[in-house]
Structures are given as structure tokens and as C-alpha cells.
FILUM-459630 format. One record per atom (N, C-alpha, C): residue in one letter; x, y, z. Coordinates in steps of 0.05 Angstrom, whole numbers, plus 5000, padded with zeros to 4 digits. Layout:
N
aXYZ
...
//
This chain:
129
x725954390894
x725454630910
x725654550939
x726954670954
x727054640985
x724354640999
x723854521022
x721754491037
x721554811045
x724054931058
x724255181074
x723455471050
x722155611040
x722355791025
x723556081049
x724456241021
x725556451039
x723956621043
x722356781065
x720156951075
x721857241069
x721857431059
x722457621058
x722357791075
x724557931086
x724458011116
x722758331121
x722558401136
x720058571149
x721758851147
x720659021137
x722159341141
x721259471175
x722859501185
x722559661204
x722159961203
x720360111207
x719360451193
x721760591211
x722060511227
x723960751244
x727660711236
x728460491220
x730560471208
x730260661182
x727960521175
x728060751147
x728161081146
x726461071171
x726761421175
x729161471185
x730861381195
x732761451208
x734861451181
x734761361161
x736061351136
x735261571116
x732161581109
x731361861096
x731562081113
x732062101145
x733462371157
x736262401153
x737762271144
x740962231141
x740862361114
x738362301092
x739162431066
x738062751065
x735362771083
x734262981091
x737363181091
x737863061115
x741063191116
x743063331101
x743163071083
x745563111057
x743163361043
x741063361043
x740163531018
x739963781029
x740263911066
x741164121077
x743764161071
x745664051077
x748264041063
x748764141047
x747164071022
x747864120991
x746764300988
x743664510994
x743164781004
x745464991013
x746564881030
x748265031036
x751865151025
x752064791019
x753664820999
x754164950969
x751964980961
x751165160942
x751465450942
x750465580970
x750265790972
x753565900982
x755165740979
x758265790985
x758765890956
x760366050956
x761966150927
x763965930925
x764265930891
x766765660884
x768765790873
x769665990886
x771966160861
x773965950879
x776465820859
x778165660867
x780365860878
x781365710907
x783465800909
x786865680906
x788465590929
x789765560924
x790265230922
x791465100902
x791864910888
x788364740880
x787365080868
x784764930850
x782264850871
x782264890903
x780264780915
x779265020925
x776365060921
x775065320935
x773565240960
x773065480981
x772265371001
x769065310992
x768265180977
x765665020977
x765664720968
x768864600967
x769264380962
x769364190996
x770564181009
x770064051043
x766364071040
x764364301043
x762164181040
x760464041030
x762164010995
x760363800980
x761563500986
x763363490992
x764963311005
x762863061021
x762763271052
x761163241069
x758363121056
x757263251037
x753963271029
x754563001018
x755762871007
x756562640984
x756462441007
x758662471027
x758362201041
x755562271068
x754762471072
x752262381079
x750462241072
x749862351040
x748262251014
x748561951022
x750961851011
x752361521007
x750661441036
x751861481059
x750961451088
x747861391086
x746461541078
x743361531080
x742161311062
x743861401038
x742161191016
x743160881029
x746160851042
x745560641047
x744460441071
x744260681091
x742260611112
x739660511095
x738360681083
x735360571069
x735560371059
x737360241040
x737760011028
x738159791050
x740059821070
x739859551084
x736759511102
x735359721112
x732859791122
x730659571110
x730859741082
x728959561059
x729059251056
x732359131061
x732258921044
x732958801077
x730958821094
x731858661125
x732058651148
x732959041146
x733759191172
x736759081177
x738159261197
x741159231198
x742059051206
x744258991204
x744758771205
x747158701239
x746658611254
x747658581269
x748458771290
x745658961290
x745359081322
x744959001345
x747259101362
x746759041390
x743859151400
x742759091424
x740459071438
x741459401453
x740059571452
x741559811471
x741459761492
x744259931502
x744759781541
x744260151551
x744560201567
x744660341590
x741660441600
x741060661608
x737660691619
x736260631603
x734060611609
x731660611599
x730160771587
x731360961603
x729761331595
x732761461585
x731461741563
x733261871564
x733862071589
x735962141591
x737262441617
x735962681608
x734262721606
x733562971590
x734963191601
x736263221632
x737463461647
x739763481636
x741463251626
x743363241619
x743263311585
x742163251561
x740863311546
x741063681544
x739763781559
x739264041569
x742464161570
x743964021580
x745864231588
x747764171563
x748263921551
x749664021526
x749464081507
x745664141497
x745064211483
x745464521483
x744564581510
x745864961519
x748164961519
x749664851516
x753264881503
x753064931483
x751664851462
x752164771438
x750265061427
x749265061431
x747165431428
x748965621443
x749565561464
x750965821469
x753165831455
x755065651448
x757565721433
x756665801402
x754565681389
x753865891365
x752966091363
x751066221392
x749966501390
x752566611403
x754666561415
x756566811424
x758766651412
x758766661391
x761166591377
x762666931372
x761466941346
x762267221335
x761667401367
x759867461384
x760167671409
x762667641422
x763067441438
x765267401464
x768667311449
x767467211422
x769867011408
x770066721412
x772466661398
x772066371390
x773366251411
x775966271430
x775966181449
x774366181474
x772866461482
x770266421506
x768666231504
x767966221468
x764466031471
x764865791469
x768165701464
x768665401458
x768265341488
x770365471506
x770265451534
x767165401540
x765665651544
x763265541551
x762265331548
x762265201525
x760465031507
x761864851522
x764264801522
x765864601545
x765264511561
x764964701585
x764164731613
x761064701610
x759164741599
x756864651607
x756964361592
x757364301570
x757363941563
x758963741583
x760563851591
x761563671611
x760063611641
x758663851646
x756363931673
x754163621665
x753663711641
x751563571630
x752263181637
x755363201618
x754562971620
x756262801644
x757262951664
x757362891696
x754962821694
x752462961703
x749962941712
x748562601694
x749562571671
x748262281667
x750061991674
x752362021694
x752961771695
x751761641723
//
């Protein structure tokens, strides 16, 4: 037997959560995907196949975030670089892109609110460099 034994490495809680929110996810996904009708259309694929799609490789995505979590934590993360703090102003403005182009989607249309949603994420993320 080796002098050195192997210490089994330490779970980090905020990897793991960040992995059961990824499946959290997939299981919104699959809520929703459900509530899509499956009448097939043309060459056999109905529009509720792209969302189970999606829900599957979230699923895979999550479960295997949790597994490397469990058995270590990940493996070969960089140290995060830029501030310290988050921009929260900046934060603010592309997140109000991203609400305004889903509440005035159907009102103004689909080219206005993309625009919008445009023009303020870009405001936004001017404002964090």
C-alpha cells in the first residue's frame, strides 16, 4: 500500500447548485415542452420536437455538471478575471432589453422589439467596459 492515500476531494455547494439549477431548468423545459401539441408535421417532426431536444441536452448538461461537482469539483477552472463587483447598471439595461422585447413583441412587432432589445443591450454593455 502507498505511503500517500487518496483523500477524497471536497464538494463545493455552489457547483452543485449551479448543476441542480441547470436540471431545475431542463425540468421547466420539459413543462413546457409538454404543453406543445405533437401532431407531426412535415417529414414526421412536430413543432414539440426542437423543445425536447433542448430539455435532453440541458438534462445531460446538468446531470453532468453535478457529477463532476460530487466527484471533485471541475476540473480545470480558470480563477475569474475582470471586476470584482458585478455592473449592476449595466445588468439593468440588458436585462430591460430583454423584457422589453418580450412584453412588446406581439404589440410593436418582431422587428421594433428586436431593435429595442438591441439598442438598450448594447447601452448596457458600453456602460461596463
Amino acid at each position: 500500500m502507498s505511503e500517500q492515500m487518496q483523500q477524497p476531494a471536497s464538494t463545493d455547494a455552489g457547483q452543485v447548485a449551479i448543476g441542480l439549477g441547470a436540471l431545475g431548468v431542463a425540468v421547466v423545459l420539459a413543462v413546457g415542452a409538454w404543453q406543445i401539441p405533437s401532431a407531426a408535421g412535415y417529414a414526421g417532426v412536430g413543432p414539440d420536437f426542437l423543445p425536447w431536444v433542448m430539455c435532453a441536452a440541458m438534462a445531460v448538461c446538468g446531470a453532468l455538471l453535478v457529477w463532476q461537482a460530487l466527484r471533485g469539483g471541475w476540473r480545470h477552472v480558470e480563477a475569474p478575471s475582470g471586476a470584482e463587483r458585478g455592473d449592476w447598471r449595466a445588468l439593468a439595461w440588458v436585462a430591460g432589453g430583454v423584457v422589453a422585447n418580450a412584453s412588446l413583441i406581439t404589440t410593436i412587432g418582431f422587428v421594433l422589439s428586436c431593435t429595442l432589445c438591441y439598442a438598450l443591450a448594447v447601452r448596457g454593455l458600453r456602460l461596463s467596459e
